[in-house]
C-alpha positions as CSV (number, residue, x, y, z in Angstrom):
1,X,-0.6,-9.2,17.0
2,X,-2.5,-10.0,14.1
3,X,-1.6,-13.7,12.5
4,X,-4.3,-14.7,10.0
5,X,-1.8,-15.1,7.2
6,X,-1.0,-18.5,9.2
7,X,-3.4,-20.2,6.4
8,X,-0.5,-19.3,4.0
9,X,1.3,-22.2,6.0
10,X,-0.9,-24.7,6.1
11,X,-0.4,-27.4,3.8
12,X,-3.2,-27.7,0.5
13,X,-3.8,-31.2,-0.3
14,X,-6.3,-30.7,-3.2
15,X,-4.5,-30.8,-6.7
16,X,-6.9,-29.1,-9.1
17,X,-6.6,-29.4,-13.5
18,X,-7.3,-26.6,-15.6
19,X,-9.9,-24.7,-13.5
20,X,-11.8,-22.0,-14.9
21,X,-11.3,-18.9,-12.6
22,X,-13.8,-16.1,-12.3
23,X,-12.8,-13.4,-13.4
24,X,-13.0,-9.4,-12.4
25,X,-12.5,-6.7,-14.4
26,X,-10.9,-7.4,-18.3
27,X,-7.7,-8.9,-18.9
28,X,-5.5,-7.1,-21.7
29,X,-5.7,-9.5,-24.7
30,X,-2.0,-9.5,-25.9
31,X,-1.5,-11.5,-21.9
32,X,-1.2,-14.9,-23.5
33,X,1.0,-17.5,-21.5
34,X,1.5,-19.2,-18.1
35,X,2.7,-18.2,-15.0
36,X,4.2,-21.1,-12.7
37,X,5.2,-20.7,-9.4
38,X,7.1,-22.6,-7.0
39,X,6.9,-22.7,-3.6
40,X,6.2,-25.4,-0.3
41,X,2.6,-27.3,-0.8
42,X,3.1,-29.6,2.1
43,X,4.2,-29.2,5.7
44,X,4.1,-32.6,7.3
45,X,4.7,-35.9,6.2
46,X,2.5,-38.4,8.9
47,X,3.3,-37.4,12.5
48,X,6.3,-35.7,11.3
49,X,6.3,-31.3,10.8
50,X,8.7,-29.8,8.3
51,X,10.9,-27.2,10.9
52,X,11.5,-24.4,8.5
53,X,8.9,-23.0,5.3
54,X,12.3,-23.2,3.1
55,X,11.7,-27.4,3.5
56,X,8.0,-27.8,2.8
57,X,7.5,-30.2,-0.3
58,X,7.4,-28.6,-3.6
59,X,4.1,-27.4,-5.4
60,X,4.2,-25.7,-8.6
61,X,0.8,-23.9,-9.4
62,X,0.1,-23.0,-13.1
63,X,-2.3,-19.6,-14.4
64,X,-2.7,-20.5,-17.9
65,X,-3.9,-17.1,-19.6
66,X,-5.2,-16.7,-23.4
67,X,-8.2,-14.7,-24.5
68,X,-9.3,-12.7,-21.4
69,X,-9.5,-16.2,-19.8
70,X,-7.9,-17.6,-16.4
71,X,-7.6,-21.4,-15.9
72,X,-5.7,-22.6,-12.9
73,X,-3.8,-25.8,-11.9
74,X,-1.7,-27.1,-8.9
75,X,0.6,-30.4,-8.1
76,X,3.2,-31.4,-6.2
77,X,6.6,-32.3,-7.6
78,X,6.7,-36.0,-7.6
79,X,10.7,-35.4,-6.8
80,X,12.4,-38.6,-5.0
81,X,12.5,-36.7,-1.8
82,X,8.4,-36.5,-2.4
83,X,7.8,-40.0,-3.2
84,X,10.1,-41.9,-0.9
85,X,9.0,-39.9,2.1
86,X,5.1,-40.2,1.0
87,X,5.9,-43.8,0.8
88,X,6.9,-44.1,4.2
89,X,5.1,-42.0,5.7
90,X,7.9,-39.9,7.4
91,X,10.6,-37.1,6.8
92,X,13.8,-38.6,5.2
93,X,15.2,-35.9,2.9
94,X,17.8,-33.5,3.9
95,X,17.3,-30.2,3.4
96,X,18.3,-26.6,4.7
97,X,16.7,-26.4,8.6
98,X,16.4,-30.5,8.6
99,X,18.3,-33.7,8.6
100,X,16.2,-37.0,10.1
101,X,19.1,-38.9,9.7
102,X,22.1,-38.2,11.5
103,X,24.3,-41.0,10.5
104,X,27.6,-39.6,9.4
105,X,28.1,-42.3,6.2
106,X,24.9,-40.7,5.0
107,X,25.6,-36.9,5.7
108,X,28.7,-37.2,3.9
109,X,27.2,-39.0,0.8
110,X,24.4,-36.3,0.2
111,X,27.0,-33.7,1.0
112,X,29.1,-34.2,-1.8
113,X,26.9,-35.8,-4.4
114,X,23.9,-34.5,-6.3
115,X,21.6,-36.4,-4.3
116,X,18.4,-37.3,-7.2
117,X,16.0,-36.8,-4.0
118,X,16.3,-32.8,-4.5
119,X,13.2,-31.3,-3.4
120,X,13.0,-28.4,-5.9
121,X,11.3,-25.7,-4.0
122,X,12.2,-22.5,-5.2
123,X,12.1,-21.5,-8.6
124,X,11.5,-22.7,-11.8
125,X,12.8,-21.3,-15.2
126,X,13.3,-22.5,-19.2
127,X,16.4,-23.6,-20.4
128,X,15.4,-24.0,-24.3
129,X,12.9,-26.2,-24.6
130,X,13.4,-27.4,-21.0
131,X,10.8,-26.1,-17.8
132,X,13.1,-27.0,-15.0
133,X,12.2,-26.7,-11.5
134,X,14.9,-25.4,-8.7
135,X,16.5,-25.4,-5.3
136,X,19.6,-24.3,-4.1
137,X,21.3,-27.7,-5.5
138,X,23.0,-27.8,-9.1
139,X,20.2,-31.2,-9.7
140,X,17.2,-29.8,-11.2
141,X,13.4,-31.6,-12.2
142,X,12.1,-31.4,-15.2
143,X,8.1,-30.6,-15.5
144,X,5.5,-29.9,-18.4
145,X,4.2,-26.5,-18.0
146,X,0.9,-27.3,-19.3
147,X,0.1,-30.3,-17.4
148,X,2.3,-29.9,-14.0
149,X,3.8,-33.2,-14.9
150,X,7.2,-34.3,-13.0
151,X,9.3,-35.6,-16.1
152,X,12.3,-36.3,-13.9
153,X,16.1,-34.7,-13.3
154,X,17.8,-32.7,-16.2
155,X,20.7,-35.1,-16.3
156,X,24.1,-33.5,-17.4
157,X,26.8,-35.4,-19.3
158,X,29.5,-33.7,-17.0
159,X,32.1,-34.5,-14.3
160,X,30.5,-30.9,-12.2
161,X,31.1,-31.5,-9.1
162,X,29.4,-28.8,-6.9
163,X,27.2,-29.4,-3.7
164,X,25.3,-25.9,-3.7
165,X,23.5,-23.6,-6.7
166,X,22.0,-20.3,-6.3
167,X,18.3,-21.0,-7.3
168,X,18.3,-17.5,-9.0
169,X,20.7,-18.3,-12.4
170,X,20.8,-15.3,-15.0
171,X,20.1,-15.1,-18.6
172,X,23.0,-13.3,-20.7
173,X,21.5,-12.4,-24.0
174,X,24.6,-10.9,-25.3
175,X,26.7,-14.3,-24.6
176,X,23.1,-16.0,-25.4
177,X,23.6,-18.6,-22.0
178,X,22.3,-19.3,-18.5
179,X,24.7,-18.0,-15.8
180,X,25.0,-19.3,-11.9
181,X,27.0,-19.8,-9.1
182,X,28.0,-23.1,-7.7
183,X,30.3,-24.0,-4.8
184,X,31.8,-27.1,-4.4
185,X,32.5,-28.8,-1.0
186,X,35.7,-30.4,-0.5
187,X,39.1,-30.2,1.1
188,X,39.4,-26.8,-0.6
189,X,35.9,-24.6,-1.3
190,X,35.2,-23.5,-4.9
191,X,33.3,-21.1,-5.8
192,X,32.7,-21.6,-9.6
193,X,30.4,-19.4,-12.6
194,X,28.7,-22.0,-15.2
195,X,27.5,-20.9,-18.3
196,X,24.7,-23.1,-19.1
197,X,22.1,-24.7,-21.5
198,X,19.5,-27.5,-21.4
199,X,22.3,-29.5,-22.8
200,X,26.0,-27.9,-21.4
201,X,27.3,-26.8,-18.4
202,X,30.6,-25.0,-18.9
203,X,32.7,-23.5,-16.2
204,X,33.6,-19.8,-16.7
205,X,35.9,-19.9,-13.6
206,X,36.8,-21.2,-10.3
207,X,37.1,-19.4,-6.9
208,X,38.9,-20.8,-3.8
209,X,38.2,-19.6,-0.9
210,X,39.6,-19.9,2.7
211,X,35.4,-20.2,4.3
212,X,32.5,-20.8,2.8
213,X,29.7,-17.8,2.3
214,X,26.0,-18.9,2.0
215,X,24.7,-17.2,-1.2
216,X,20.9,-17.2,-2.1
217,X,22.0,-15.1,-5.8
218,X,24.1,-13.4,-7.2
219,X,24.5,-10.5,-9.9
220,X,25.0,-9.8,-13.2
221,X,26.1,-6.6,-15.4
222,X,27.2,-6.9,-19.2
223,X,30.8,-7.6,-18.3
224,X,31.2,-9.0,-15.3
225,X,29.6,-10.9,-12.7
226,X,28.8,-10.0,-8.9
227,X,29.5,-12.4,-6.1
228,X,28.5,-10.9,-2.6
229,X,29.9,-13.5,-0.2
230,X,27.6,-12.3,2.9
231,X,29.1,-12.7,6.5
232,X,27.1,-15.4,7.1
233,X,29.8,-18.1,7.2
234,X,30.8,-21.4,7.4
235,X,34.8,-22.6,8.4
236,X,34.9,-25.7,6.5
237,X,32.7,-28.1,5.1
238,X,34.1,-30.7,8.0
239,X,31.5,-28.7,10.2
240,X,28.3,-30.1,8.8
241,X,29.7,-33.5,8.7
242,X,30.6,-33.6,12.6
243,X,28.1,-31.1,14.0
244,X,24.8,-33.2,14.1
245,X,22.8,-29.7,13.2
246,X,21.2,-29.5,9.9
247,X,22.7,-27.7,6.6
248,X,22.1,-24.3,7.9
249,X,22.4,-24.2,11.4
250,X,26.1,-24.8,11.0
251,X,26.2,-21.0,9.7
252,X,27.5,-18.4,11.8
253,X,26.9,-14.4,10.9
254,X,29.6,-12.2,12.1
255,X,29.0,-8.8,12.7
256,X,33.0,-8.0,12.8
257,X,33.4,-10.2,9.6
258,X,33.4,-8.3,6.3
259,X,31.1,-9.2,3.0
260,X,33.0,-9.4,0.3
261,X,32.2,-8.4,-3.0
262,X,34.0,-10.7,-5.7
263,X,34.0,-9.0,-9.5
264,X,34.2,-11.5,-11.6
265,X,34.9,-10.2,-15.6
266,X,32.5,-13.0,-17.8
267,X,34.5,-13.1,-20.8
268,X,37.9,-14.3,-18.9
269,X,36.5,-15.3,-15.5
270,X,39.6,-13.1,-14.1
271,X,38.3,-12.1,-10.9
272,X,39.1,-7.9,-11.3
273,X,38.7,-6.8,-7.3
274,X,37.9,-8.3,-4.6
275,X,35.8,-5.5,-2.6
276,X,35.2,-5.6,1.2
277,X,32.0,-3.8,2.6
278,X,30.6,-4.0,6.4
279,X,28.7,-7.4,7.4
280,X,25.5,-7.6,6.3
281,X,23.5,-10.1,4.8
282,X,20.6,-11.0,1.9
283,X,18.8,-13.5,0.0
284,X,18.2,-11.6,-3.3
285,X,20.2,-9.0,-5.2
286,X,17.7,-6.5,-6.8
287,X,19.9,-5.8,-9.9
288,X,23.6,-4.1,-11.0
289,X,25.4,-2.2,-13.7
290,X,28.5,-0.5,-14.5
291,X,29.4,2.9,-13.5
292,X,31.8,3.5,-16.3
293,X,34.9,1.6,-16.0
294,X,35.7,2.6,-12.4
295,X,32.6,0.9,-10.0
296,X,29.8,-0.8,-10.4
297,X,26.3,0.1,-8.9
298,X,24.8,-3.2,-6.7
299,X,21.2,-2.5,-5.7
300,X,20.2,-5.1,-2.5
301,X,17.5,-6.1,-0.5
302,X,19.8,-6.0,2.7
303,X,19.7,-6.9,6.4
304,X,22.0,-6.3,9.1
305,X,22.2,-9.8,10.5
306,X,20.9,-12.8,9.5
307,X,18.3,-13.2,11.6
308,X,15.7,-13.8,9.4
309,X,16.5,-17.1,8.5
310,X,15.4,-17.7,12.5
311,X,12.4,-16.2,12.1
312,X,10.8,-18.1,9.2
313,X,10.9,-21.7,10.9
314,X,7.4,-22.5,11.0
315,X,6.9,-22.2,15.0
316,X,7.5,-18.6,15.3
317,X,5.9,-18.1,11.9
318,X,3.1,-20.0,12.9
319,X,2.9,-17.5,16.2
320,X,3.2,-14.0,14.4
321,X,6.0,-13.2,15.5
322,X,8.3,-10.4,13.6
323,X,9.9,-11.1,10.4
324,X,12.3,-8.5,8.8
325,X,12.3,-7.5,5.6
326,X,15.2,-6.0,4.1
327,X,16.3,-2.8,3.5
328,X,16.7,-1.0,-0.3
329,X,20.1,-0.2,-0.4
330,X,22.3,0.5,-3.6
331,X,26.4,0.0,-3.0
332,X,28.7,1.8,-4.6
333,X,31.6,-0.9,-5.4
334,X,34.6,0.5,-6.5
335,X,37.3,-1.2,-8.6
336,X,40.1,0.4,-7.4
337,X,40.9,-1.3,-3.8
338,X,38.5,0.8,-1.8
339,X,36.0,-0.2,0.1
340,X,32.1,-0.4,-1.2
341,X,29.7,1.9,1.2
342,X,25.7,1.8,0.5
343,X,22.4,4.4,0.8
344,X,19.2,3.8,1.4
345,X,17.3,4.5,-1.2
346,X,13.8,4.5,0.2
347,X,12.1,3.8,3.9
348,X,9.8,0.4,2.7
349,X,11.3,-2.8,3.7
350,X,11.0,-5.1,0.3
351,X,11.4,-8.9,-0.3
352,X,11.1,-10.7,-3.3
353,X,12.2,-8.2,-5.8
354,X,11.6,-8.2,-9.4
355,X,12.5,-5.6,-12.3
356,X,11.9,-5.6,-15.9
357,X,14.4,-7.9,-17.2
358,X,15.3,-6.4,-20.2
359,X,17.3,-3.9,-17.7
360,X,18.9,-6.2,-16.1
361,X,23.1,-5.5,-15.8
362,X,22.0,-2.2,-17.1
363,X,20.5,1.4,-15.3
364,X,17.3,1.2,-14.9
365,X,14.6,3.0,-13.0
366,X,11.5,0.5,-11.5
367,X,12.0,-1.9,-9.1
368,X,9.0,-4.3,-8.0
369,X,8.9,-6.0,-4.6
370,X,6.7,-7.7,-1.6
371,X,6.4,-5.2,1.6
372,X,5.6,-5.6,5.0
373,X,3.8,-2.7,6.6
374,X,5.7,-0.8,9.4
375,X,2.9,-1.3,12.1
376,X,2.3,-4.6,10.8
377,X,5.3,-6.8,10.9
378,X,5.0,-10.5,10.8
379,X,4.5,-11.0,7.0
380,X,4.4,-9.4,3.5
381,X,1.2,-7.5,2.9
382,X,1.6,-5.0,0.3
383,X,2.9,-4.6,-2.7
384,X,5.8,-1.9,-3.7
385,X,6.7,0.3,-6.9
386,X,9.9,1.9,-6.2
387,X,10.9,4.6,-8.4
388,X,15.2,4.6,-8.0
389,X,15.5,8.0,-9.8
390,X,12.6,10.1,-7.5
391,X,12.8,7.6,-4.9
392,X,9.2,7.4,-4.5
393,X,7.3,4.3,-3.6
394,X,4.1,3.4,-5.0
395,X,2.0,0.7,-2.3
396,X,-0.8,-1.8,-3.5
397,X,-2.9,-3.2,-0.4
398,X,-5.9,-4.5,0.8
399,X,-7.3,-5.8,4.1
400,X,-6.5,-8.9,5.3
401,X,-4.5,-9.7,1.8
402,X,-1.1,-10.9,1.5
403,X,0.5,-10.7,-1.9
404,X,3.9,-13.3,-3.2
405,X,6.4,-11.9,-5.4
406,X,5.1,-9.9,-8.2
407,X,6.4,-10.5,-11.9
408,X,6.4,-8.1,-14.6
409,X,5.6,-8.2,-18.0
410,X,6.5,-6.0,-20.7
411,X,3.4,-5.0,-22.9
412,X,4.2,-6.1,-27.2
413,X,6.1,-3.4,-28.5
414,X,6.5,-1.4,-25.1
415,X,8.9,1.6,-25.2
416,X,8.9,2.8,-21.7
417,X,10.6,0.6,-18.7
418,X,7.1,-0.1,-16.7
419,X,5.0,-0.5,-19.6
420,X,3.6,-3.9,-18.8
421,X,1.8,-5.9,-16.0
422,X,2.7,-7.4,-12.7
423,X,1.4,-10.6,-11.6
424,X,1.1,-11.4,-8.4
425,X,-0.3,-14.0,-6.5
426,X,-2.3,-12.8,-3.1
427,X,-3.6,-14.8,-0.1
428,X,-6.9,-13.1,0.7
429,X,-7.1,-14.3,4.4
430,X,-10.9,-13.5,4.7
431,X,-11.9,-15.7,2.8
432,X,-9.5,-18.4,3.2
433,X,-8.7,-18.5,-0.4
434,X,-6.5,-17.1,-3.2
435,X,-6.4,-14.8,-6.2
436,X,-4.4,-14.2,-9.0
437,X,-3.7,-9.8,-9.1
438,X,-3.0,-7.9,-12.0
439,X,-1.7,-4.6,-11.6
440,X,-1.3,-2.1,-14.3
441,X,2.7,-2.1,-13.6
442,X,2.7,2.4,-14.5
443,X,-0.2,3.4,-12.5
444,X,0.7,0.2,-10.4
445,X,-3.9,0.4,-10.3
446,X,-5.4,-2.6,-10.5
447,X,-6.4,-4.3,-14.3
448,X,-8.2,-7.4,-13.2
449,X,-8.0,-10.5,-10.4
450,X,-9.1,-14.3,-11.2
451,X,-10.2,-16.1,-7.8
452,X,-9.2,-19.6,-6.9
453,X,-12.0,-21.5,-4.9
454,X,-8.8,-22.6,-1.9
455,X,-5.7,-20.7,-0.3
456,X,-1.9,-21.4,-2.4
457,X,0.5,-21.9,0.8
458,X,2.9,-18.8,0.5
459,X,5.2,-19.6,-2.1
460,X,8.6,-18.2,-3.0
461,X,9.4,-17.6,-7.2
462,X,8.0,-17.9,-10.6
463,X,8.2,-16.9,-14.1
464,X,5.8,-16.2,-16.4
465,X,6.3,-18.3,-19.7
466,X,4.7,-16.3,-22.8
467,X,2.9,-18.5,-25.7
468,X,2.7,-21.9,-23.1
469,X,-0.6,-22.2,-22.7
């Protein structure tokens, strides 16, 4: 079994300012902006090895784009977690497959406070004139767009108490806010919907529950908003202070444990149904709309277990082994007490979805996603159009290539839903380097590709931000 992507997990210790890429072919001249990305840079710290690719130490990596030109950029996020531990030369932070420290006094303080050594791996987004990067943790960094730089925690004026974020909040352009789901650890778990902006956090409603679900995301439609508490479980928050097992390893999936789909309506927060499904489990909710008044539509890149979560520590990842990727499945969620049952809309396995975001809580047709290939299964390496209405898929590959999360654009003044770009960044294994793609998002051919001179470790999300150049 095949395992060059391995350089993809290796970390990059070369930080690089405003390289000119070579280019092929001709970039579109309206594409003005910068894509950032997010994802783990570094893999060790001294003797020590990060267990699990969720807890490598964040990199952002910048493609500023203007004038058929590609420069390119990379540096770490100089988070607390980053500094203290490059300081001392080994792993101190906590984070979701590790916990050096095992002293309960210290477990319980980072449990129930933002701890300001968040190591904000996973996303980035804008919150007005704020570039924020994120983790699954309601403390966020701060960083220039332009230059990369770390400009510290986007500090709230609140009393929010929540241990957990989804690190995949929504924009509501009709309510003109942020949107994400926190949960707070405590004697009683909440479950709680901010609306947010660089300067507020307000709490649209709170949620107890009897366990607590791990949640990667969440959905949005125009009224109401879609939490899918997965049977991946945790009793009590108790469990991760006695157990002496890192964050996630104190989650069980139950195969006789029913996901739960909580309806949440945005301008009330009255939770409207409470809708059971069979277990399954997911990082990343594709998108969801209303059915008229009676169901709503929840599209899913699904798995039957969690398993996954297993197989992307860095040893078996390191080794090739198998990693899933989900299935394409679309629930129908009724409002009326039943239960929810799902299809499978196509036979690819997708990761990493993206749509045109202008359809998001609405129908829609395209949906844009990382693939792995069915005789080839230890890590993405092809890129996915899916067509919901035919149901047909549209694959981008190349040998020895393994493309991250695409991102679509929409062209100025674009009528049609997949008139645009998608970006996407590939590892190109053969030559132990990288390369920015563009795809012509309708004929899904390919527009144009800029080449960085060394590999970009596999990364997870990223947003393109139009004009920042």
């Amino acid at each position: 079994m095949s395992a060059d992507y391995t350089l993809g997990l290796t970390t990059q210790p070369n930080e690089l300012t405003q390289l000119s890429l070579d280019v092929q072919g001709r970039i579109p001249s309206w594409l003005r902006g910068t894509l950032v990305r997010n994802g783990p840079g570094q893999f060790e710290m001294g003797q020590h090895h990060i267990r699990h690719w969720f807890d490598g130490y964040a990199m952002l990596h910048a493609f500023h784009i203007a004038d058929g030109r590609v420069s390119y950029s990379n540096r770490f996020l100089k988070s607390k977690a980053y500094l203290n531990d490059q300081a001392t030369g080994k792993l101190n932070y906590i984070g979701f497959a590790q916990d050096p420290c095992r002293a309960l006094f210290r477990k319980f303080m980072t449990l129930f406070r933002a701890d300001p050594g968040n190591n904000a791996v996973v996303n980035v987004t804008r919150l007005g004139d704020e570039f924020i990067a994120m983790t699954e943790s309601p403390l966020t960094v701060r960083f220039d767009p332009r230059t990369l730089e770390t400009l510290g925690v986007l500090d709230y004026d609140d009393d929010v108490a929540a241990t957990l974020a989804t690190a995949h909040p929504h924009y509501d352009s009709a309510r003109g806010m942020g949107v994400n789901l926190m949960t707070e650890f405590g004697l009683q778990t909440k479950y709680q919907l901010f609306g947010i902006t660089a300067t507020e956090r307000r709490k649209l409603t709170e949620i107890v529950s009897k366990d607590i679900a791990y949640m990667h995301s969440f959905g949005l439609t125009q009224r109401y908003a879609v939490i899918a508490q997965f049977s991946l479980r945790l009793g009590s928050a108790a469990t991760v202070l006695l157990s002496g097992r890192p964050f996630i390893e104190n989650f069980k999936f139950s195969p006789t444990t029913d996901t739960i789909f909580t309806i949440v309506e945005l301008d009330t927060g009255r939770v409207v149904a409470n809708v059971p499904t069979d277990a399954f489990f997911a990082f990343h909710h594709i998108n969801a709309y209303e059915e008229g008044d009676e169901a709503l539509i929840v599209d899913i890149s699904a798995y039957p277990n969690a398993d996954l979560i297993k197989q992307l520590y860095m040893e078996p990842l390191r080794r090739g082994e198998t990693v899933d990727t989900g299935e394409f499945r679309r629930y129908y969620v009724p409002l009326n007490g039943k239960r929810a049952t799902y299809e499978r809309l196509v036979d690819v396995r997708v990761e990493l979805p993206r749509i045109n975001y202008r359809r998001n809580g609405l129908p829609y047709r395209y949906v844009y996603a990382s693939a792995s290939q069915p005789n080839q299964p230890t890590f993405l390496s092809q890129l996915a159009k899916v067509d919901t209405h035919l149901r047909h898929v549209t694959l981008w590959q190349e040998e020895g290539c393994y493309p991250g999360e695409p991102v679509f654009l929409s062209a100025p003044d674009s009528s049609a839903e997949d008139d645009g770009l998608v970006l996407s960044v590939v590892l190109d294994a053969r030559r132990g380097t990288s390369f920015l793609l563009i795809l012509d998002a309708a004929s899904f051919g390919e527009v144009a590709r800029a080449h960085v001179p060394q590999h970009i470790p596999f990364g997870f999300h990223g947003q393109f931000f139009g004009g920042v150049v």
